[in-house]
Wavefront OBJ file of the C-alpha trace (Angstrom):
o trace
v 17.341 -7.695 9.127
v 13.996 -7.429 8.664
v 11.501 -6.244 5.876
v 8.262 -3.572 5.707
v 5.187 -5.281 4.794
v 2.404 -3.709 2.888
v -1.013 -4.335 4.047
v -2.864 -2.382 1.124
v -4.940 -5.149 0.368
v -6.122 -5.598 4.030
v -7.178 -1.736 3.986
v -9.016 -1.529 0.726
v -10.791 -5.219 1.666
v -11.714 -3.343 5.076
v -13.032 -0.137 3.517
v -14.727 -2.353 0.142
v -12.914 -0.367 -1.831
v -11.810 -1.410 -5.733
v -8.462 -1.422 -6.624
v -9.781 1.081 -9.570
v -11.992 3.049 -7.651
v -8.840 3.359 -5.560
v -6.779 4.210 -8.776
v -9.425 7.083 -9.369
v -8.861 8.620 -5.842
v -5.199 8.536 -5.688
v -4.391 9.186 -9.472
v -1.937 6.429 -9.776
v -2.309 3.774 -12.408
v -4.004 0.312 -11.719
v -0.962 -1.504 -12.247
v 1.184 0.418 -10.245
v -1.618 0.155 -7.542
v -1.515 -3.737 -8.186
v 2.552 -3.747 -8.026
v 2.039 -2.174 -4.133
v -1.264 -4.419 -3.056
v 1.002 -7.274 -3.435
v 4.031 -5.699 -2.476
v 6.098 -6.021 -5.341
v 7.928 -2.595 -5.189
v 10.773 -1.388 -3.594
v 9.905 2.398 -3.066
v 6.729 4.653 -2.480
v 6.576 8.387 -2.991
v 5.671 9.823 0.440
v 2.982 11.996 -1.604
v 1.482 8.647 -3.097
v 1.249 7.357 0.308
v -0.324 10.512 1.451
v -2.972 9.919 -0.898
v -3.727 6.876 -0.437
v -4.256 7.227 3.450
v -6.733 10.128 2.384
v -8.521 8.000 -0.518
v -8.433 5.205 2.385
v -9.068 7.791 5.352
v -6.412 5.507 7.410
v -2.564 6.113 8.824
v 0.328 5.179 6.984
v 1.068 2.231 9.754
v -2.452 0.523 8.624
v -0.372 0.045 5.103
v 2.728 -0.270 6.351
v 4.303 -2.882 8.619
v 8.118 -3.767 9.969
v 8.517 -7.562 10.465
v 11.640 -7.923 12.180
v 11.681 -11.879 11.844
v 11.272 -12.094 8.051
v 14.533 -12.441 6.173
v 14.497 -9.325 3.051
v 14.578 -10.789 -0.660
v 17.139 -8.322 -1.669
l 1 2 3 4 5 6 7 8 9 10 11 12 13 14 15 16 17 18 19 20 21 22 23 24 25 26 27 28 29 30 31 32 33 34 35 36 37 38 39 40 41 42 43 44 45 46 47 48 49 50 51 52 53 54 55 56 57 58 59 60 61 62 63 64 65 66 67 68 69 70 71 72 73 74
């Protein structure tokens, strides 16, 4: 099986954006911001995401990726 990636970090290095200028945008709290740049959570609100890609002015498949090779942790 494989696992969904999260490529925050990629899209806020692209766009030079801070990870608390992003928490300003979005409303969502640095370390819960943090948790999702490295991709240590499980679950993301589909409004979260939504603001995000409009803080980020990207598509949800710039954050998010399938990998069908890796092996889940779970």
């Amino acid at each position: 099986m494989g696992k969904i990636i999260l490529r925050l970090d990629r899209v806020m290095a692209d766009r030079k954006i801070s990870l608390k200028e992003l928490s300003e945008k979005v409303g969502v709290s640095n370390v819960n911001l943090s948790k999702m740049k490295t991709g240590k959570i499980s679950a993301i609100r589909f409004s979260t995401l939504e603001a995000i890609c409009e803080a980020l002015d990207c598509q949800p498949g710039d954050i998010l990726e399938y990998d069908i090779h890796a092996e889940n942790d779970e």
